[in-house]
VEXRODREN-36821 format. One record per residue (C-alpha): residue number from 0; residue in three letters; x, y, z. Coordinates in nm, 2 decimals, decimal comma. Example, Ala and Ser with C-alpha at 12.3 -4.5 7.8 and 13.67 -1.06 7.14 Angstrom:
BEGIN
<0 ALA <1,23 -0,45 0,78>>,
<1 SER <1,37 -0,11 0,71>>,
This chain:
BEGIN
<0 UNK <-1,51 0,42 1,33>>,
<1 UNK <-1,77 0,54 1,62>>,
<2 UNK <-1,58 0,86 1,62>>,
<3 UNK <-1,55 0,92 1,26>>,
<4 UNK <-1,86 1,10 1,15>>,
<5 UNK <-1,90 1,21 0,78>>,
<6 UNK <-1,77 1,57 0,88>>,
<7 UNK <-1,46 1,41 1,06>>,
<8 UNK <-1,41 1,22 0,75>>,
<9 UNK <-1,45 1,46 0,50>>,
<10 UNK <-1,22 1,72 0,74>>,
<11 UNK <-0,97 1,44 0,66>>,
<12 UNK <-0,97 1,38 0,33>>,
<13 UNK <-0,97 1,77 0,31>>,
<14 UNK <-0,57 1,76 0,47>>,
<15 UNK <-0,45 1,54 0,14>>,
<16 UNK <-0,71 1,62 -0,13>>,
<17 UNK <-0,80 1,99 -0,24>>,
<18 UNK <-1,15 2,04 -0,39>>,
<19 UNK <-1,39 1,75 -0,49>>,
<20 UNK <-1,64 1,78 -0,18>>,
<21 UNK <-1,93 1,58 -0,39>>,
<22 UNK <-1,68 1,31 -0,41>>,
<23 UNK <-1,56 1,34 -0,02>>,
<24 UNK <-1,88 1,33 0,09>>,
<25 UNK <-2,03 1,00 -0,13>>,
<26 UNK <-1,71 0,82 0,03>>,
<27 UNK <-1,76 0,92 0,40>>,
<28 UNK <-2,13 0,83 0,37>>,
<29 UNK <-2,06 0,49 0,24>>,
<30 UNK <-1,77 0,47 0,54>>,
<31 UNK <-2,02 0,57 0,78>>,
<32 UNK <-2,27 0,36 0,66>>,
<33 UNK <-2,06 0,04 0,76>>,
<34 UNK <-2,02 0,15 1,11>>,
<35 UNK <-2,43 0,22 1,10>>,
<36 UNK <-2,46 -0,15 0,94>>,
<37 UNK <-2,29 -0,29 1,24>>,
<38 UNK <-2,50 -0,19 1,47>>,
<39 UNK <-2,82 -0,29 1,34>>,
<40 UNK <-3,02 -0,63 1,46>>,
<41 UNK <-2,81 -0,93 1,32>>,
<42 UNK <-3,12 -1,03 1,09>>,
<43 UNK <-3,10 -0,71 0,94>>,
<44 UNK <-2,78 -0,67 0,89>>,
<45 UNK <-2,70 -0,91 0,61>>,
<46 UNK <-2,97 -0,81 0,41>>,
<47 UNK <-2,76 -0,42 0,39>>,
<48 UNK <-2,58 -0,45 0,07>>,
<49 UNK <-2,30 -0,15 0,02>>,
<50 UNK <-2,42 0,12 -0,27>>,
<51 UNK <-2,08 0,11 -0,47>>,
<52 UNK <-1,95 0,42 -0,63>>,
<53 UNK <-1,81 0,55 -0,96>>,
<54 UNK <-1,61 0,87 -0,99>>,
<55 UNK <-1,60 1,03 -1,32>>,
<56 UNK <-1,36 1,32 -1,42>>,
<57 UNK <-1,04 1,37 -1,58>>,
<58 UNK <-0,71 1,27 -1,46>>,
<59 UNK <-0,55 1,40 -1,26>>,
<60 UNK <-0,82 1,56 -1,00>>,
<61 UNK <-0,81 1,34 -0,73>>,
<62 UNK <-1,00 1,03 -0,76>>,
<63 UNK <-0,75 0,73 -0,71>>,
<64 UNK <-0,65 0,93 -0,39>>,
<65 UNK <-1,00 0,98 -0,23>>,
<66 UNK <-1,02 0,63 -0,24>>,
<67 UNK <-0,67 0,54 -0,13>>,
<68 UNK <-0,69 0,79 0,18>>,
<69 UNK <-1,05 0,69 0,29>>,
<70 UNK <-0,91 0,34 0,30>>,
<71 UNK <-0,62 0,43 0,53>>,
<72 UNK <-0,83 0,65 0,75>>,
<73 UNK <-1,08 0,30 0,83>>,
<74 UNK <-0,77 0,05 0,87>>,
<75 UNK <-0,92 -0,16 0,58>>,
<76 UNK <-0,81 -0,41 0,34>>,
<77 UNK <-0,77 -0,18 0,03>>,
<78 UNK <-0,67 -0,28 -0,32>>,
<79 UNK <-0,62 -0,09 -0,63>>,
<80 UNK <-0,65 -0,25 -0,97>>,
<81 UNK <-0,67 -0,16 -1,32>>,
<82 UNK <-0,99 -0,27 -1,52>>,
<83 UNK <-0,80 -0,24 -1,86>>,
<84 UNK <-0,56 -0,56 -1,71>>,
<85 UNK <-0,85 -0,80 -1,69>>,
<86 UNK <-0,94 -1,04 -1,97>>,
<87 UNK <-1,24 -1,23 -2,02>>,
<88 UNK <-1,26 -1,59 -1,93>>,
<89 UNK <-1,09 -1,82 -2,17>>,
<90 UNK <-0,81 -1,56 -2,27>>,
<91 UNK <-0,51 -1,55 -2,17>>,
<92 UNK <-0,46 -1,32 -1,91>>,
<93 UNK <-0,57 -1,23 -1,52>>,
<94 UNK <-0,92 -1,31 -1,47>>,
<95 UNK <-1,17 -1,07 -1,21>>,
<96 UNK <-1,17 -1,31 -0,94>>,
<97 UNK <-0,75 -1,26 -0,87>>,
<98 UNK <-0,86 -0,93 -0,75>>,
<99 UNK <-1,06 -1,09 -0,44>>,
<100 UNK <-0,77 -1,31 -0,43>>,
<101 UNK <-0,53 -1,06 -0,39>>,
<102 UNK <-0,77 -0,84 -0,14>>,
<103 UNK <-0,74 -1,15 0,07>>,
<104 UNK <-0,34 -1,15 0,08>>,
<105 UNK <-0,33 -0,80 0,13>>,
<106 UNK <-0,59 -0,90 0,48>>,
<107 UNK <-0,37 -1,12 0,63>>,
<108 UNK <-0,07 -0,95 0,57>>,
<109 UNK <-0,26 -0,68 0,76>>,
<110 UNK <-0,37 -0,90 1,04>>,
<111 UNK <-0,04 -1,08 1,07>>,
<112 UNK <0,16 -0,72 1,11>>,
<113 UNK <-0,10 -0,64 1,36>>,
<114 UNK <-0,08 -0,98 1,54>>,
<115 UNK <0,30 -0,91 1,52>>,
<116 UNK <0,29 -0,60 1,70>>,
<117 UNK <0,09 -0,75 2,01>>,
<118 UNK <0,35 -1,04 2,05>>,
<119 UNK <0,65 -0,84 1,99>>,
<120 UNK <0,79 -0,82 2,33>>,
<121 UNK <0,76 -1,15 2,37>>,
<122 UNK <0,95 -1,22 2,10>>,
<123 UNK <1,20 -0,99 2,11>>,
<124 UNK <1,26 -1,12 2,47>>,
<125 UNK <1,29 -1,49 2,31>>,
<126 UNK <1,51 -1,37 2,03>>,
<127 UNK <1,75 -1,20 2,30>>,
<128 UNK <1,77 -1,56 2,51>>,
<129 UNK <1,85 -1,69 2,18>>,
<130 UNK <2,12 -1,47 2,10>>,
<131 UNK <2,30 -1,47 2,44>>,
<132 UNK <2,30 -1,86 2,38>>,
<133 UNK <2,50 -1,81 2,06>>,
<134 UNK <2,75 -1,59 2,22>>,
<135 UNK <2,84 -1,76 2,53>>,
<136 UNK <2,81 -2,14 2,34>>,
<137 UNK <2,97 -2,33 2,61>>,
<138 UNK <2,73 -2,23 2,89>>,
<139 UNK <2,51 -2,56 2,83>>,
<140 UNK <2,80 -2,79 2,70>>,
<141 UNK <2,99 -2,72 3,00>>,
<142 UNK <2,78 -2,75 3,24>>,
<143 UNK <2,65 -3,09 3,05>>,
<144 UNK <3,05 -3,24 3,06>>,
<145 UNK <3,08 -3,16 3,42>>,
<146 UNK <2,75 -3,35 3,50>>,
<147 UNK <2,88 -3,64 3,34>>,
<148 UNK <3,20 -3,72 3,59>>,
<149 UNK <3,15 -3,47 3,85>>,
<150 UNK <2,90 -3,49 4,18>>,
<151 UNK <2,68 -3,19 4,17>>,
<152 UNK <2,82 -2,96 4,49>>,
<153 UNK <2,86 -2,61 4,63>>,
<154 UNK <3,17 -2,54 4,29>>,
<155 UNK <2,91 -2,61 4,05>>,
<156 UNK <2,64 -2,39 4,20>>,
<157 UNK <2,91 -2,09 4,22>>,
<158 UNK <3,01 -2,18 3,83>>,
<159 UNK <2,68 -2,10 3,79>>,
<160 UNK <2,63 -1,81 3,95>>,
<161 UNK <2,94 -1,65 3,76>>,
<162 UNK <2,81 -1,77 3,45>>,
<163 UNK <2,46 -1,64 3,54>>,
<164 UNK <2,62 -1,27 3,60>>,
<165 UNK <2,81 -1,27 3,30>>,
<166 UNK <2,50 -1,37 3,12>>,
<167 UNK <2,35 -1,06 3,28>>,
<168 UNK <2,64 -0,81 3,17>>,
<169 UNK <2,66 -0,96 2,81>>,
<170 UNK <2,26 -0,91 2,81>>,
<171 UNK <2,34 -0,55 2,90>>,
<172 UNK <2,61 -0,46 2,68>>,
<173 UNK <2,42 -0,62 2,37>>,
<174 UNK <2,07 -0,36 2,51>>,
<175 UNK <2,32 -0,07 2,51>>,
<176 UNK <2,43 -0,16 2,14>>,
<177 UNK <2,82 -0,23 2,22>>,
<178 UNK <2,77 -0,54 2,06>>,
<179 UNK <2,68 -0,41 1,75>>,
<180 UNK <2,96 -0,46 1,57>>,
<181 UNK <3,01 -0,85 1,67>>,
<182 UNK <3,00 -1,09 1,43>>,
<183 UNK <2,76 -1,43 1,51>>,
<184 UNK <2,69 -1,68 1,31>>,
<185 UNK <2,31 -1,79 1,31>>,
<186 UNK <2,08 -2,08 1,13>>,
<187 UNK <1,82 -1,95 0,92>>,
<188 UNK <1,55 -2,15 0,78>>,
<189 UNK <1,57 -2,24 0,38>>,
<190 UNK <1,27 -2,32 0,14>>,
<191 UNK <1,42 -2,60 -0,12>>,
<192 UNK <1,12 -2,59 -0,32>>,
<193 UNK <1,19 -2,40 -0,61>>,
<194 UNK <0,94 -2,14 -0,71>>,
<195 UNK <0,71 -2,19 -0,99>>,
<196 UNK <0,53 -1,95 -1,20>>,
<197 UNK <0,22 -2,06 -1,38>>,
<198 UNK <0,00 -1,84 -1,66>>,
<199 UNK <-0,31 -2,02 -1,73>>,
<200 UNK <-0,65 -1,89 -1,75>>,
<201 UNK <-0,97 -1,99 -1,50>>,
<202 UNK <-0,80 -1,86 -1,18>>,
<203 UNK <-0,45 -2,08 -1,18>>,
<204 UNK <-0,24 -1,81 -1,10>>,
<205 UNK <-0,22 -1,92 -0,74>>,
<206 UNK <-0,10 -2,28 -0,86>>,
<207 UNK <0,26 -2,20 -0,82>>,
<208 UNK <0,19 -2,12 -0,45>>,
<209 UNK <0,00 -2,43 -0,40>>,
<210 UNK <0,30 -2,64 -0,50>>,
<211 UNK <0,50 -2,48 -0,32>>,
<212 UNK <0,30 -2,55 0,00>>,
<213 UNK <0,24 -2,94 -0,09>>,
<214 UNK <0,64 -2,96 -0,11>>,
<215 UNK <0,68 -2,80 0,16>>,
<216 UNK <0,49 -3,03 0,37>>,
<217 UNK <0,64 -3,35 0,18>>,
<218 UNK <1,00 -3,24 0,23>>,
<219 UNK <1,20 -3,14 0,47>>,
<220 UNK <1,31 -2,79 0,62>>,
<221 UNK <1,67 -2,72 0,55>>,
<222 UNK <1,90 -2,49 0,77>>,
<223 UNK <2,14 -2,26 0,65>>,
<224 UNK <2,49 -2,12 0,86>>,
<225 UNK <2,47 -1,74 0,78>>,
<226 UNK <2,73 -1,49 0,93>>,
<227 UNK <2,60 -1,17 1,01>>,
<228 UNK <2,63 -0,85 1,26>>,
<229 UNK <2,49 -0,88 1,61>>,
<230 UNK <2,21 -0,64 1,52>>,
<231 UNK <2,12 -0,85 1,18>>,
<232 UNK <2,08 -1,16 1,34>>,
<233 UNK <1,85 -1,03 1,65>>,
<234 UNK <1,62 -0,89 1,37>>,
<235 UNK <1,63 -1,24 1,23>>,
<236 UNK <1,56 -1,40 1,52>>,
<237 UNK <1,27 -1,18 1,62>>,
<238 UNK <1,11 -1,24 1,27>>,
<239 UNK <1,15 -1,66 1,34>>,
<240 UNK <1,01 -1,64 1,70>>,
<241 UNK <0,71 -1,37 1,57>>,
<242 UNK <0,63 -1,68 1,30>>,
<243 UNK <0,66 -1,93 1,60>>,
<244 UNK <0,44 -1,75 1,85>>,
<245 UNK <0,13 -1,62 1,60>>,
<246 UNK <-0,19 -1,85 1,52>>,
<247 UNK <-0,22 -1,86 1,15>>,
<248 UNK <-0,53 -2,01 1,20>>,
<249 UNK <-0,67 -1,73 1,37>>,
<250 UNK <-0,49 -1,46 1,16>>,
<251 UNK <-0,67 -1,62 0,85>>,
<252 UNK <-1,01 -1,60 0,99>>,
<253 UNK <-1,00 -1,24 1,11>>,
<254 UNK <-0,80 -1,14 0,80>>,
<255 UNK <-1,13 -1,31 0,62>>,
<256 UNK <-1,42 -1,19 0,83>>,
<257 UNK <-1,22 -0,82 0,80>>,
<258 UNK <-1,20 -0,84 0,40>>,
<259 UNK <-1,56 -0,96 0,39>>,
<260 UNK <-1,69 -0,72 0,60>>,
<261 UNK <-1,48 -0,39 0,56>>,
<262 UNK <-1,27 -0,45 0,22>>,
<263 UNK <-1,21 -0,18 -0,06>>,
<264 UNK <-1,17 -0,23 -0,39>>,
<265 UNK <-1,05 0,04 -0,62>>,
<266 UNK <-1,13 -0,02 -0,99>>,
<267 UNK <-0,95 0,23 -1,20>>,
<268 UNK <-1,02 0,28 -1,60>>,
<269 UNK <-1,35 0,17 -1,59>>,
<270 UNK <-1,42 0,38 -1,91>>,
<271 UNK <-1,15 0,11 -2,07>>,
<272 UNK <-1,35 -0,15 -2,09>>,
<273 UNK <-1,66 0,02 -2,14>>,
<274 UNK <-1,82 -0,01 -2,54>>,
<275 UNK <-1,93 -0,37 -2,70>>,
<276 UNK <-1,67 -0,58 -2,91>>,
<277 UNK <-1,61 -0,46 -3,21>>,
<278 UNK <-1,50 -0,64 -3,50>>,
<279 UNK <-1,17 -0,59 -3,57>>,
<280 UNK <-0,90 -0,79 -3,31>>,
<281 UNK <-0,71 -0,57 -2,99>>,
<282 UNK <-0,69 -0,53 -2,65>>,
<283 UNK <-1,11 -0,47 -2,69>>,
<284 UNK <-1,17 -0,83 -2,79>>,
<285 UNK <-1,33 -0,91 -2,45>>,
<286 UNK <-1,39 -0,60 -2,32>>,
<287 UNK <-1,77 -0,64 -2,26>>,
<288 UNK <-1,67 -1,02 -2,17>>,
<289 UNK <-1,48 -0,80 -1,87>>,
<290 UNK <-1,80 -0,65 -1,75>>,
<291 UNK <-1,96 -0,97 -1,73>>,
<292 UNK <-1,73 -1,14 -1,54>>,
<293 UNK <-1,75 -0,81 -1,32>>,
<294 UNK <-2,09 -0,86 -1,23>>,
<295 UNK <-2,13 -1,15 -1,02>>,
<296 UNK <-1,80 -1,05 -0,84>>,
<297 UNK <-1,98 -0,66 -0,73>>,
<298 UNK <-2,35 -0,79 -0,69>>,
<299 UNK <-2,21 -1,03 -0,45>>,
<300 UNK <-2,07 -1,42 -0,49>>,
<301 UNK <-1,81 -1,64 -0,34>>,
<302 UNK <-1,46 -1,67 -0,49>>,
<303 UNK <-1,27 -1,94 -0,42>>,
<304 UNK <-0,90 -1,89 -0,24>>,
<305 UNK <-0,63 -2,07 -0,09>>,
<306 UNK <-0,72 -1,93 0,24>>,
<307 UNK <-1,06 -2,04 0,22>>,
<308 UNK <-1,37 -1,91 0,00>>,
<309 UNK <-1,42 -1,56 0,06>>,
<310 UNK <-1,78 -1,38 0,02>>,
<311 UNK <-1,83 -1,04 -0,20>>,
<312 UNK <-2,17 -0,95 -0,07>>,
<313 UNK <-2,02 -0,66 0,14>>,
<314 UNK <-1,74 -0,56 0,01>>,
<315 UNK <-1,73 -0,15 -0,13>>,
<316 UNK <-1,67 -0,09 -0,48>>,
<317 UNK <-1,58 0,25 -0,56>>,
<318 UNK <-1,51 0,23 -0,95>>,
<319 UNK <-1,32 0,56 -1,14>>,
<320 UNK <-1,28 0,66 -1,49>>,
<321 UNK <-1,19 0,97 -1,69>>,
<322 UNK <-1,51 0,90 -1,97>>,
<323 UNK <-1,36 1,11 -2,20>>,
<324 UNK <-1,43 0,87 -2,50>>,
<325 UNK <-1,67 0,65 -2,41>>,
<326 UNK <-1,99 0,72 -2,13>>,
<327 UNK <-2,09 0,54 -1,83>>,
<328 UNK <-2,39 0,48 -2,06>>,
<329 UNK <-2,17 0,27 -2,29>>,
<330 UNK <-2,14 0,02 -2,00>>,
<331 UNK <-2,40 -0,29 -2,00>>,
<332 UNK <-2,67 -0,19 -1,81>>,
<333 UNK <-2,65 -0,46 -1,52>>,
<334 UNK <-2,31 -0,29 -1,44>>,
<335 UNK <-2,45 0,05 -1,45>>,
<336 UNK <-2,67 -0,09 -1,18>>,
<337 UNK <-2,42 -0,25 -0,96>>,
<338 UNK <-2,28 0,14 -0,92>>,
<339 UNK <-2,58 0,32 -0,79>>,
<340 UNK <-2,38 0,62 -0,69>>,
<341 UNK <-2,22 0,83 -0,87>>,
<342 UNK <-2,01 1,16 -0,84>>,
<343 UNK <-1,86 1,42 -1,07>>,
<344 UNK <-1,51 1,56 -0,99>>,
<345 UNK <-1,44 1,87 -1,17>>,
<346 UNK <-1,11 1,97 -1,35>>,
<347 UNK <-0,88 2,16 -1,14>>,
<348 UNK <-0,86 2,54 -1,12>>,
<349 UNK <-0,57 2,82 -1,13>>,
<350 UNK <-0,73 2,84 -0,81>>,
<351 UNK <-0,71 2,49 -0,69>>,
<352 UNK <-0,39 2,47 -0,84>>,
<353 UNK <-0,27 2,71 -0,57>>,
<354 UNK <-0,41 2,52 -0,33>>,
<355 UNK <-0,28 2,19 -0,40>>,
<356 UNK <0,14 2,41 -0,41>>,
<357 UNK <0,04 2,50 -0,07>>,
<358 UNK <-0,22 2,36 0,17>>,
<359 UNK <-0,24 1,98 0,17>>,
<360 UNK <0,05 1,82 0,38>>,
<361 UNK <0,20 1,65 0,13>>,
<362 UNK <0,17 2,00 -0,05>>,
<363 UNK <0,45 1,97 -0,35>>,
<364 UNK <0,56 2,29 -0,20>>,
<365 UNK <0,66 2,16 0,07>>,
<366 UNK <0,81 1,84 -0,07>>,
<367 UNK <1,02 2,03 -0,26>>,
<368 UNK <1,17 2,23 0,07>>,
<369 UNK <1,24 1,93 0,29>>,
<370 UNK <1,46 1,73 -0,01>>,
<371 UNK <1,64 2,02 -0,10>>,
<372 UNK <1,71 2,09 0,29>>,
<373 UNK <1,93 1,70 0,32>>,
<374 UNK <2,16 1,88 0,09>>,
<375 UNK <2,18 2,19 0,35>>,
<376 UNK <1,96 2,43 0,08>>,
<377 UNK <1,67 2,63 0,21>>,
<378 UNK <1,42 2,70 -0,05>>,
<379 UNK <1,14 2,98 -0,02>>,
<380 UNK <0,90 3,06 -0,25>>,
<381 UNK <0,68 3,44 -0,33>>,
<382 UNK <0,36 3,43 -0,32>>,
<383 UNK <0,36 3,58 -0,66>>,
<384 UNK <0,57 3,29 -0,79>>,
<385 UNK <0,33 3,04 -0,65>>,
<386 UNK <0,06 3,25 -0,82>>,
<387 UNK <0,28 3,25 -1,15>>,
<388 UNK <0,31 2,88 -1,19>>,
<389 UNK <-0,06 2,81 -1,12>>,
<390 UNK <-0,15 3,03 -1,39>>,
<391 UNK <0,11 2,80 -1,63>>,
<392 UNK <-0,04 2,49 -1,54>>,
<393 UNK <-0,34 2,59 -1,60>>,
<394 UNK <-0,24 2,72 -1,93>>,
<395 UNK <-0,07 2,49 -2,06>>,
<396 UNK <-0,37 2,21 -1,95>>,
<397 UNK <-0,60 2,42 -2,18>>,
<398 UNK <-0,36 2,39 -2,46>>,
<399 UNK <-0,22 2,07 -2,44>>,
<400 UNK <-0,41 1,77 -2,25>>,
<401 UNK <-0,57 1,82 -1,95>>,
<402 UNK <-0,34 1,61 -1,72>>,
<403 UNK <-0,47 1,77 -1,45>>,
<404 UNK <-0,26 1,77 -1,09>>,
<405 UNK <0,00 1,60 -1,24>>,
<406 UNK <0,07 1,91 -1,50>>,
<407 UNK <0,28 2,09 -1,13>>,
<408 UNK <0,54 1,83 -1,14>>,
<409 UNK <0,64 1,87 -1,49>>,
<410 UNK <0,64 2,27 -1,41>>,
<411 UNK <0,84 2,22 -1,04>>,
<412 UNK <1,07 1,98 -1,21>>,
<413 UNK <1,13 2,19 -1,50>>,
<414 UNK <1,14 2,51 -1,25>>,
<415 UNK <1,41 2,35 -1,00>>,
<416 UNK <1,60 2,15 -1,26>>,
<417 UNK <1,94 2,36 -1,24>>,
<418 UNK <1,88 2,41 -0,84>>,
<419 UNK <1,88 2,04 -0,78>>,
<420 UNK <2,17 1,93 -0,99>>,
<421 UNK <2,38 2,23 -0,84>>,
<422 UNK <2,22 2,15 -0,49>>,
<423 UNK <2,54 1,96 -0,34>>,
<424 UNK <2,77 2,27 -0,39>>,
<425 UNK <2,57 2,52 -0,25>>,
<426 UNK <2,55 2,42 0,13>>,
<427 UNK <2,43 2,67 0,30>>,
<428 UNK <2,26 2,91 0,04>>,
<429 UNK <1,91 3,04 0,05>>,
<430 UNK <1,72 3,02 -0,27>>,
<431 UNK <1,43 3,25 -0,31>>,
<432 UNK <1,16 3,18 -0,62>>,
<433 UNK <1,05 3,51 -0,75>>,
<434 UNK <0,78 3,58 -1,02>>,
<435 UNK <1,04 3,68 -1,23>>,
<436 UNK <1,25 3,33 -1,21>>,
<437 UNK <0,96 3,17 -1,29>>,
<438 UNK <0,86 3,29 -1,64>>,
<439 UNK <1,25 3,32 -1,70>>,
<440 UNK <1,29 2,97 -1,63>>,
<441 UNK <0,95 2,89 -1,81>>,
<442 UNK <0,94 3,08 -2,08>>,
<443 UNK <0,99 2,80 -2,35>>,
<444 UNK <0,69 2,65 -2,21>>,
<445 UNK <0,46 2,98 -2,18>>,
<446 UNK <0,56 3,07 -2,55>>,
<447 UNK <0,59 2,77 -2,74>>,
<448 UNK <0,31 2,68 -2,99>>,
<449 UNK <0,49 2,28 -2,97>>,
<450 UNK <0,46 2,18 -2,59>>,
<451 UNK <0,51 1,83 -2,73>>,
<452 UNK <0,85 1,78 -2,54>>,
<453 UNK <0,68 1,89 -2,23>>,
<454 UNK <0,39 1,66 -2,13>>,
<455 UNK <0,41 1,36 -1,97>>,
């Protein structure tokens, strides 16, 4: 992170992410910031609480994917959940704390894939002795019968020899991939505790794990015979020794200090849960119930976990909501204050729209292109066209609901619905998109008063 300065952030988010550079920069700040916090006096550092964020704009602009990019671009522990799918304590339902829980999960599986990839060799080197044991099975027996009735001499030392080169040869053909197509049969490993699912408020969702891991510690492991392909069973056997050779131990504590220290969390329809209780019964019943239970979690606390009890003191928030209905205002004011920060991302232009067909590298554009070209199809589009179906989207957003980005794929799809169901019998062609295909092909959508059949 030394070498990712805001303006190498934002340049970053700017190859995925068209527009939105209030946004862009809030986020690389507040990535920046815990590179700065690292390097201050120990003393100091702890009292340097992250300033969590909320993004407010319509859908479709961008704001789930700032946050899911900035996360990949600092290699941290990053979890997207949905505010609306929280329930007050003492409903039924998932309460706030699970998402800490499931930040943590989402740690170690990080840790462990890294610990993984440092060990690999290793393993893959014990997985091959393995295998060459199962495919020359009387190596060991023999040489344990003739050891029973025969005087070790020169004969057995040239046995082994031979049986040491064709070790060496089988090793080689099985490197080269000529044994591919063997069939061995392997022992796997086989949990015979049942899994258990558990729905119970206060937390107890992690209950059927729990079990599972007291049984599995009560009973014993059971083996299973498998038959598979040479290539099958070395990937199986890799996966055992990887398990055998990494410290869990050690993977949970980085995986804790990393969550603690650098985790995301991504809260998504804020504005869902924002508004007091009303009256009548719904899915509202404990909506401001939701933002209390919120609080403790973003102003910092420790939640309890089968890996340990993880602290939320420095852990960035980055909160998102469209606010078409209700107003950040309409949140209790101890939440408004646990989001200090707050940016604006504006609704998408003909302009942008153009943009987003062309530039980023995941452009649609170019999605397009590349799964057309598996079925031997090379697709080019005019400038004019791509200028054509900007304008519809943007039409069409202004007269139906503003759905933002996501108004393109309807149009592509629509656009490229007869080329990609005709795509495996024309190997070979070249399609162009003119202008002129484009309002053909659109036409129902560019005149029609009724769009209902249209949006998504």
């Amino acid at each position: 992170m030394e070498q990712f300065t805001p303006r190498k952030i934002v340049a970053e988010l700017d190859k995925y992410i068209v527009g939105q550079d209030q946004a862009k920069r809030m986020v690389a700040i507040a990535l920046r910031n815990r590179w700065r916090r690292t390097q201050v006096a120990e003393e100091l550092r702890d009292e340097i609480a992250p300033k969590n964020i909320i993004m407010i704009g319509p859908t479709g602009v961008g704001k789930t994917e700032v946050a899911r990019r900035l996360a990949k671009l600092a290699q941290s522990p990053f979890l997207k959940v949905e505010a609306s799918k929280f329930t007050e304590v003492g409903y039924v339902g998932r309460d706030v704390e699970s998402m800490i829980r499931d930040l943590m999960e989402l740690g170690i599986n990080m840790v462990r894939e890294e610990e993984f990839e440092k060990i690999r060799p290793k393993a893959e080197e014990s997985a091959e002795d393995r295998l060459l044991d199962i495919l020359l099975p009387s190596r060991q027996s023999a040489t344990a019968g003739r050891a029973s009735f025969s005087p070790p001499g020169q004969e057995g030392a040239v046995e082994r020899e031979v049986s040491e080169q064709t070790r060496q040869k089988l090793k080689k053909m099985l490197r080269n991939g000529r044994l591919d197509d063997r069939d061995v049969e392997i022992e796997t490993q086989v949990s015979g505790v049942p899994v258990l699912e558990i729905f119970s408020p206060g937390g107890m969702e992690e209950m059927d794990i729990n079990l599972k891991d007291m049984f599995s510690n009560l009973l014993p492991g059971r083996t299973k015979r498998r038959r598979v392909k040479v290539p099958e069973a070395m990937n199986i056997l890799v996966q055992e020794e990887l398990n055998k050779l990494t410290d869990q131990d050690k993977v949970t504590q980085l995986a804790k200090e990393r969550v603690e220290q650098t985790g995301i969390v991504f809260i998504d329809e804020l504005d869902k849960i924002a508004g007091y209780s009303s009256a009548h019964q719904g899915p509202d019943v404990s909506r401001e119930g939701v933002q209390r239970d919120l609080l403790p979690i973003i102003e910092g606390s420790t939640v309890n976990t089968k890996h340990g009890v993880v602290r939320t003191d420095h852990i960035l928030f980055i909160a998102a909501g469209a606010f078409h209905v209700a107003k950040p205002s309409d949140l209790i004011p101890e939440l408004q204050g646990r989001f200090p920060l707050r940016a604006e991302l504006s609704a998408l232009t003909r302009a942008d729209f153009v943009r987003i067909l062309t530039e980023p590298r995941n452009a649609l554009v170019t999605q397009y292109k590349e799964l057309l070209k598996t079925e031997g199809v090379e697709l080019e589009f005019e400038e004019g066209a791509i200028q054509e179906i900007a304008r519809l989207a943007e039409e069409v957003n202004e007269r139906a609901e503003n759905i933002g980005a996501r108004r393109l794929h309807t149009i592509m799809e629509k656009l490229l619905e007869e080329i990609s169901f005709e795509a495996p019998d024309m190997q070979g062609v070249t399609v162009t998109i003119t202008p002129h295909m484009v309002c053909e092909k659109l036409q129902e959508i560019a005149r029609s008063e009724d769009l209902s059949r249209y949006i998504l």
